[in-house]
N, C-alpha and C positions, 0 to 999 in steps of 0.2 A: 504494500500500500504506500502509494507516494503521498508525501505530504512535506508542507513547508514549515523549515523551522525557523524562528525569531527569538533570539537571543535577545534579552533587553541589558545593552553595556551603561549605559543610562537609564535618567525615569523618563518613562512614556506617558503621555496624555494625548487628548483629544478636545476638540471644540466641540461644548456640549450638544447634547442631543435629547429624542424625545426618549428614549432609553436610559439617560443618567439621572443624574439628581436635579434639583431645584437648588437653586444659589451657589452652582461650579461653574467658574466662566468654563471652564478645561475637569474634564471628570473620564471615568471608565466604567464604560457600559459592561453591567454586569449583570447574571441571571436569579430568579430568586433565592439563592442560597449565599448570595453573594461574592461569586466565583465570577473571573472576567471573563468578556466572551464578546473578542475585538471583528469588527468586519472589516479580515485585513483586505480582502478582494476588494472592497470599495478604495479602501487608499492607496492600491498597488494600483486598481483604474487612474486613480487621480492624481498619481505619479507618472502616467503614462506608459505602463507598464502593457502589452497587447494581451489580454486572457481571451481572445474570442477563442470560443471553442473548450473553453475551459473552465469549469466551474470549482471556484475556490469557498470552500467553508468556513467558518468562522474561526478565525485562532482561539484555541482555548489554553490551560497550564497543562505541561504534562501532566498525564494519568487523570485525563478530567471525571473520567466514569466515576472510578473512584472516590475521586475527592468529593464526586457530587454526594456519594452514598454517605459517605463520614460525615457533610457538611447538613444534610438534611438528620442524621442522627446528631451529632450536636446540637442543633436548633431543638429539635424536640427535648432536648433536657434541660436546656440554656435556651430558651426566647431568647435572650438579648444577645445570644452569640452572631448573628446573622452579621452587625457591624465588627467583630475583632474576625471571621473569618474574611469579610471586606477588606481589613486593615493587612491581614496575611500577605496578601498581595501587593496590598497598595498604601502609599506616603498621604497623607493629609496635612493641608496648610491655608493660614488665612492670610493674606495680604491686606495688611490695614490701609496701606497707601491704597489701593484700587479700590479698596473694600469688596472684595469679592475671595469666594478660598479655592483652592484645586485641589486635585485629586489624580496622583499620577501612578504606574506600576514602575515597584522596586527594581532597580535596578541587578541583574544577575538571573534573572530568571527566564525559564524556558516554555513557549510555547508551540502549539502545531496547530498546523490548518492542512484539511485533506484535500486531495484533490480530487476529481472525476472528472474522465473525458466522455465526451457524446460516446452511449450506447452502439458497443458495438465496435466501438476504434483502437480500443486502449491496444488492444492486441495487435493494431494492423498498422497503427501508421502514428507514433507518439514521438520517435526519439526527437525529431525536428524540432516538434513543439516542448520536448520537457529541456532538450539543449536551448534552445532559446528562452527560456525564462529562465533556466540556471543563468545564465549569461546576464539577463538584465536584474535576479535579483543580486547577484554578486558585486551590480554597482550601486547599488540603495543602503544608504547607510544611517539614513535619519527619517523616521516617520511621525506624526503629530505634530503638534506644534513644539517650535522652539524658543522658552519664553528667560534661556539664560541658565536659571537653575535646572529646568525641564530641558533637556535636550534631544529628546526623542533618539539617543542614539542605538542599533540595533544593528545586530548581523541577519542576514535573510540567507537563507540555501535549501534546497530540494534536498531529503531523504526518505530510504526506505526504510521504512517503519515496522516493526516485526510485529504488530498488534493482533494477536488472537481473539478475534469476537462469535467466531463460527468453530464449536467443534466438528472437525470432522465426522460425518456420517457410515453409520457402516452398510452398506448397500453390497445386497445379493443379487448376483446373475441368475439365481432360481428362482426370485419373485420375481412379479410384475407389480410394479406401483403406480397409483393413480392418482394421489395428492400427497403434496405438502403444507402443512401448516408451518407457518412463521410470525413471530411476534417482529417490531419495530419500538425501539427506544428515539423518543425525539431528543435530538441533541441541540436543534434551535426549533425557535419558535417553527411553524407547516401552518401554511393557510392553503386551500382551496376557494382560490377567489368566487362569487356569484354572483357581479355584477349590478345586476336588476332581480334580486334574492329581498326577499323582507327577511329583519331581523338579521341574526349574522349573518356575514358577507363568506365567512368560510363554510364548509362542508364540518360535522362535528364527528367525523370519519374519514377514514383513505379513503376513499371510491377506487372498485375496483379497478375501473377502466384507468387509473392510473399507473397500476402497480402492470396492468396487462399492459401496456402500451411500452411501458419500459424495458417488458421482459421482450417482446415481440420484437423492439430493434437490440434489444442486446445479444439475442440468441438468432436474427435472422430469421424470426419465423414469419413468412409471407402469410398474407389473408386469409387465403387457399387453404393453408395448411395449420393456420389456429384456429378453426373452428370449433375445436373441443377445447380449447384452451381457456378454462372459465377462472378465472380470480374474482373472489366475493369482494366483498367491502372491509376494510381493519376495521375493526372496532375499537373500542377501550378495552382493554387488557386489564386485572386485577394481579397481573406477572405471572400467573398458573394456567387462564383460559380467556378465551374472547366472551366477551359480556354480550348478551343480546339486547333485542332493544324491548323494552318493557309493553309488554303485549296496550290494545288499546281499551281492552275491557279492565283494565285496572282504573282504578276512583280513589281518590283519597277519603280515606278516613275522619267524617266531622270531630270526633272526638279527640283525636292525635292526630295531628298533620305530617308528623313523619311515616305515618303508615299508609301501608295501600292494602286491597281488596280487590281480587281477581274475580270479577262475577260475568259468568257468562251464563249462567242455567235460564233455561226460556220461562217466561211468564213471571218475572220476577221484573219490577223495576229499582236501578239502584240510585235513582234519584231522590227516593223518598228516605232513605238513611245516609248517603256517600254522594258528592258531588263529583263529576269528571275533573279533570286533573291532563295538564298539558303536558306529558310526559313524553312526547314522539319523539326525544333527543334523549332520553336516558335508559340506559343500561341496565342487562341484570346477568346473573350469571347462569338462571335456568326457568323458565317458563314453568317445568311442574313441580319444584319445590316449594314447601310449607313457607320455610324461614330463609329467606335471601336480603342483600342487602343490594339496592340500585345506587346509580350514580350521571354522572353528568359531564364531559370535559370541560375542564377549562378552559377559557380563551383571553389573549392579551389583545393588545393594541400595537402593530408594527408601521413601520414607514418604509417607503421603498426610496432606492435610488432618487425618483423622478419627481417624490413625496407624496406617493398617493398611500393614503393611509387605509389598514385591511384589516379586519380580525383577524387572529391565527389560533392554533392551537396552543397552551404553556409548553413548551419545552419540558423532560423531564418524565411526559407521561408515555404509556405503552400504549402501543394496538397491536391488534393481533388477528389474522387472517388465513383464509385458506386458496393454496391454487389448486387446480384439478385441469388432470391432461393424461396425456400418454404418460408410458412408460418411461421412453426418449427425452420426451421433455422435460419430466421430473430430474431425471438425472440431469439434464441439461442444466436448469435451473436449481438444482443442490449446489452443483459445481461452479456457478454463475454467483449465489449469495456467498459462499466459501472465500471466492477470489475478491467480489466485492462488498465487502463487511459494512462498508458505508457509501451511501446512496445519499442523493438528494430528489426529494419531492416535490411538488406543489408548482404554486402559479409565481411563487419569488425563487426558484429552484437555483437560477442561475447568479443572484446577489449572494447566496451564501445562506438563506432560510432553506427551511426544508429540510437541514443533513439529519439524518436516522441511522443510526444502527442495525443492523438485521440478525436475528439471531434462528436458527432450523430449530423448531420444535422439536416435529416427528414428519418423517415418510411413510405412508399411508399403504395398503394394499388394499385394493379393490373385496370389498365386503360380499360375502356369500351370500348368495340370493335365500332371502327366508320368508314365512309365513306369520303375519301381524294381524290378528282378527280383533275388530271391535266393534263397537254396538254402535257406536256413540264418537266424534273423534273431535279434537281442534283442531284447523289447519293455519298457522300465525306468518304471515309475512315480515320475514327476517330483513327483508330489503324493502325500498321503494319498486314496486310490480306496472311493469309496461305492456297493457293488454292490447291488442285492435279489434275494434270489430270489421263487420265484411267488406266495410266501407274505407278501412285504413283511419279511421278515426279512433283515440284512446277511448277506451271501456273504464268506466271505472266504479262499475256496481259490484255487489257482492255476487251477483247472479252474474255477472261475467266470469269472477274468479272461481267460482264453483263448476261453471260450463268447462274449464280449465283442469281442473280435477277428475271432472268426469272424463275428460277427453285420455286423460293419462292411464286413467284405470278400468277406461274402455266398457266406462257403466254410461253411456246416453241415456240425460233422463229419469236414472232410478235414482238418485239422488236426492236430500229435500234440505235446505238451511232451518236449523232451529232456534239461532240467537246467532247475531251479526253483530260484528264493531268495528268500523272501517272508515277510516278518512283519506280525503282527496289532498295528493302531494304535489304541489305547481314547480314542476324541473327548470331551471334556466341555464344549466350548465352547458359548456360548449363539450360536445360528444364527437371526435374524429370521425368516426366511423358514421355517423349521421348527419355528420355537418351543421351542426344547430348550434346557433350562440345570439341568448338573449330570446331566445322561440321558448314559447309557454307550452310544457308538454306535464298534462293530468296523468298522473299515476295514481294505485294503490297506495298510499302510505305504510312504510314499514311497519309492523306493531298490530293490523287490521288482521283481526280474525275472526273466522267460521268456526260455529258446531252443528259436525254434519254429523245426517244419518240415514240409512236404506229406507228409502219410500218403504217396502216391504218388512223394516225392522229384521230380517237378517245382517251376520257380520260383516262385515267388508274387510279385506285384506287392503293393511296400509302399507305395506312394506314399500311398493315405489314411491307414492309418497313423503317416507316417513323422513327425508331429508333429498330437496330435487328443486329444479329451478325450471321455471316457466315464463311465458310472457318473449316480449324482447328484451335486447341487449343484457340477454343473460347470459353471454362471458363477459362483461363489466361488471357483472356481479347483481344484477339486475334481476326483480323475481326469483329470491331466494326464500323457500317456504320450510315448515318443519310442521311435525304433522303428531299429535300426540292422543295417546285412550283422554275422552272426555271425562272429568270429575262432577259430579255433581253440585250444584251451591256454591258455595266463593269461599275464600280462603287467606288467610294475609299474605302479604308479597313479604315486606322486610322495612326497614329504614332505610332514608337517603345517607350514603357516608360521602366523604371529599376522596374525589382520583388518587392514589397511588402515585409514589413518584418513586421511577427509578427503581422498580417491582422486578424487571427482566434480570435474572442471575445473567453475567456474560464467566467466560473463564478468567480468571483472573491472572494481570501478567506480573512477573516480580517487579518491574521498573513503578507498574501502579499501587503495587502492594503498597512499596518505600514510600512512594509520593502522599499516599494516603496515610501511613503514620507518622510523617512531618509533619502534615496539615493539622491533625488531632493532636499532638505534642505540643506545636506551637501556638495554638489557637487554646488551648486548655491553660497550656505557661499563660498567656496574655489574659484570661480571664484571670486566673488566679489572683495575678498580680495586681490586676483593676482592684479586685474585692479585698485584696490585703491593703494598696494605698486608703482604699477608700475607711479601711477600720480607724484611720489617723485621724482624719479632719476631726473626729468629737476631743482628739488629746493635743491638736496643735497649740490650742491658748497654754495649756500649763508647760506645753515644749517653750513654748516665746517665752516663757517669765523661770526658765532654766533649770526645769525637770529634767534631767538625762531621758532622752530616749530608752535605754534598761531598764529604768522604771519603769514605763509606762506601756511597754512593749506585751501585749497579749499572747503571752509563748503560748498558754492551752490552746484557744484558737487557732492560732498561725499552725500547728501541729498539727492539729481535726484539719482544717483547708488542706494541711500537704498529705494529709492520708485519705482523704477522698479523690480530690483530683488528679494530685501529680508527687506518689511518693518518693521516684528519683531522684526530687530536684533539691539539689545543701539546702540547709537547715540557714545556713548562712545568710543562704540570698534571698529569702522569709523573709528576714529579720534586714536587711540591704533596702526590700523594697519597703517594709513599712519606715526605715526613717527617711526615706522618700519622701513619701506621703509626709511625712510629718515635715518638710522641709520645705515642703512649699506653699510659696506664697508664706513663708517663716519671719520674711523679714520687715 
């Protein structure tokens, strides 16, 4: 994996931005744990540097995975640790003459920004381009501003990177395989833009047709010959499974609003105890469990190059998805995430948003044909569902999507809906393979389900069903249904909890190992030391009027502190920082 590395011989800064603070003329844009995370691709554009063709990712510090893991566990013990891991990296100062402070990175430290060429090239035709950027970054020696004390000075150079984020697969020449699943770690912010979209402007999912469109010129696979090539949609990941989207017969609960209630049994209305509830964007991790818990992604506010301002997704969180193909292709695409551990997505792909990590699940074999009898069944749309009727007009009744059912299970007709929940989804994305952008196309909305049953009350075998895609552009992932034995009556869903961050185990390499017990060493040292200066301020008056310091010195305390946090550290420099504290502002 190639990537750029930048040494900082100097402190770095930048002209603020909508990513930094308020009141730094010069600060560094950092993510929420407070780790830096520079767009050096924008300033190597605006050094004039040629990246056409080349998508550069955001610089982060060595062993960023890592450190994010360590810095999101310190936070949760330490709320207020979020600013001394900030300070880990970076120098803070106020200039009284401008009145204004900045905010630059320490000097001595190592970052990296990945690279990725256009799908499909890396292999055929790079040395050109990676010698010519060797070349112009070996003449760049200063980036951000230079304000005297800040000199932006740095080294730039291209290496390869040993980083394991894919283990190896073990794949038999005696099976046949039919899908892979894979999860995605966001490493920066991923928007799917929607232009003329109400409400957010991003997707709160990969869309498949993104993930298939990448694989399709990475592996060369013509039109012709992806036709079984279906990639679903990523979801939101809890770092073990893809979360579904929370069926549309769920209501919240008047009593407890963090609850829901699954009520689909006919002749029941759930309007007179449970109100509906706008859930079409939240998650869950199973449709026919008791006790689950749903959730929601989060999304930020980014800026583009040009300044157009997007939703995107937070960084930090998982999706996780499935492809389905041939044999051939699965191996293809094992071997394809393996060599490319890190990807960019979305509609800023090329600025440096969008970088993911990819990590293989599991490799799938095609499931034994079996016998699935039931009286009674749910059929829930996992996806947004693209019908036609005979006219080439979108369908979007429940009596379409049942005539679709039938068609599968080759019951014309004997079929009857018993309780329906279904809403209508207005698409405006732009679709290659359809050519649409900004065109208003009615779908099924994901979540909209059926309970069917045989007009004749015989069982129906669900097996094709019981997990299959229908409708159109269902290798975008499009019309993805799951099909389960009906329950009687309703049942609680779960509470809403906050996204997971940073959920996807990757392997771990020694270089991040390190990176990550420095970060928690020194970031634990600098907490300690705050809470040891700060035991002084109540003992400075009686320091000023010439109490020794040994007197007044809290050794029981100062001992508890160094045995909770940091038993390593002398006993000495305990006792160093609190006459510190006591010495300032002393005189």
């Amino acid at each position: 994996m190639i990537s750029i590395e930048m040494r900082t011989i100097g402190e770095v800064s930048f002209e603020n931005s909508v990513k930094t603070a308020e009141g730094y003329q010069y600060d560094i844009p950092c993510d929420r744990f407070g780790i830096p995370c520079i767009p050096i691709g924008r300033e190597l554009s605006e050094l004039g540097v040629d990246l056409k063709g080349i998508t550069v990712g955001f610089a982060h510090p060595d062993g960023f995975i890592g450190l994010s893991v360590e810095a999101e566990k310190i936070i949760s013990e330490v709320p207020e640790a979020l600013s001394f891991i900030r300070g880990y990296f970076t120098n803070t100062r106020f200039l009284e003459k401008e009145n204004y402070s900045v905010r630059s990175l320490k000097s001595g430290q190592i970052f990296f920004a990945s690279l990725s060429f256009p799908a499909g090239e890396y292999e055929q035709s790079t040395v050109d381009r990676e010698e010519a950027l060797k070349a112009a970054l070996s003449g760049i020696k200063q980036i951000g501003v230079n304000t005297g004390e800040i000199t932006g000075e740095v080294s730039l150079s291209l290496v390869e990177m040993d980083e394991l984020f894919v283990k190896p697969q073990t794949l038999s020449d005696l099976c046949s395989y039919h899908a892979l699943d894979y999860s995605v770690l966001l490493v920066t912010p991923t928007s799917f833009y929607q232009p003329y979209a109400d409400g957010p402007t991003t997707s709160l999912y990969i869309p498949g047709a993104e993930i298939r469109e990448l694989l399709r010129k990475a592996l060369s696979i013509e039109e012709k010959d992806g036709e079984d090539l279906i990639c679903t949609n990523a979801y939101l990941s809890d770092g073990s499974k893809r979360l579904l989207p929370v069926p549309a017969c769920a209501s919240l609960v008047k009593n407890d609003k963090t609850q829901l209630r699954y009520r689909i049994a006919p002749g029941r209305d759930p309007h007179r105890s449970e109100q509906p509830a706008g859930l079409s964007d939240r998650y869950t991790g199973d449709t026919e469990s008791h006790l689950i818990t749903y959730t929601a992604p989060e999304t930020e506010r980014i800026r583009s190059i040009d300044g157009t301002m997007a939703d995107a997704l937070t960084a930090g969180q998982s999706f996780s998805g499935t492809v389905y193909g041939s044999d051939e292709q699965i191996r293809r695409i094992e071997e394809y995430f393996r060599k490319h551990a890190i990807i960019n997505l979305g509609t800023f792909a090329e600025e440096g948003f969008g970088e993911v990590c990819v990590k293989i699940d599991a490799i799938r074999e095609q499931a034994p044909k079996a016998t699935v009898l039931a009286d009674t069944f749910d059929v829930s749309c996992l996806s947004d569902t693209l019908l036609l009727n005979e006219e080439g007009m979108p369908a979007v009744s429940a009596e379409d999507l049942l005539g679709e059912i039938e068609y599968i299970l080759n019951m014309p007709g004997e079929l009857a809906i018993e309780s329906k929940y279904t809403g209508i989804y207005k698409d405006f994305s732009k679709n290659i393979r359809w050519d649409r952008d900004g065109v208003i196309v009615r779908c099924i909305a994901k979540g909209a389900i059926l309970r069917v049953r045989r007009k004749d009350n015989k069982p129906v075998d669900i097996f094709p069903i019981l997990h299959t895609f229908i409708g159109e552009r269902v290798n975008d992932g499009w019309g993805e249904i799951r099909t389960l034995p009906a329950r009687d009556g309703y049942y609680r869903l779960a509470m809403q909890v906050t996204p997971v961050y940073y959920a996807v185990s990757f392997p771990d390499s020694l270089r991040r190992m390190n990176q990550s017990a420095l970060l928690v060493a020194g970031v634990i040292e600098d907490i300690l030391r705050s809470r040891i200066r700060s035991l002084a301020i109540v003992d400075r008056e009686e320091y000023r009027q010439g109490v020794p310091a040994s007197e007044l010195m809290p050794e029981e305390i100062l001992m508890e502190y160094r045995e909770r946090y940091a038993p390593q550290i002398p006993v000495r420099t305990l006792f160093d920082w609190y006459e510190e504290g006591l010495k300032d502002d002393a005189v």
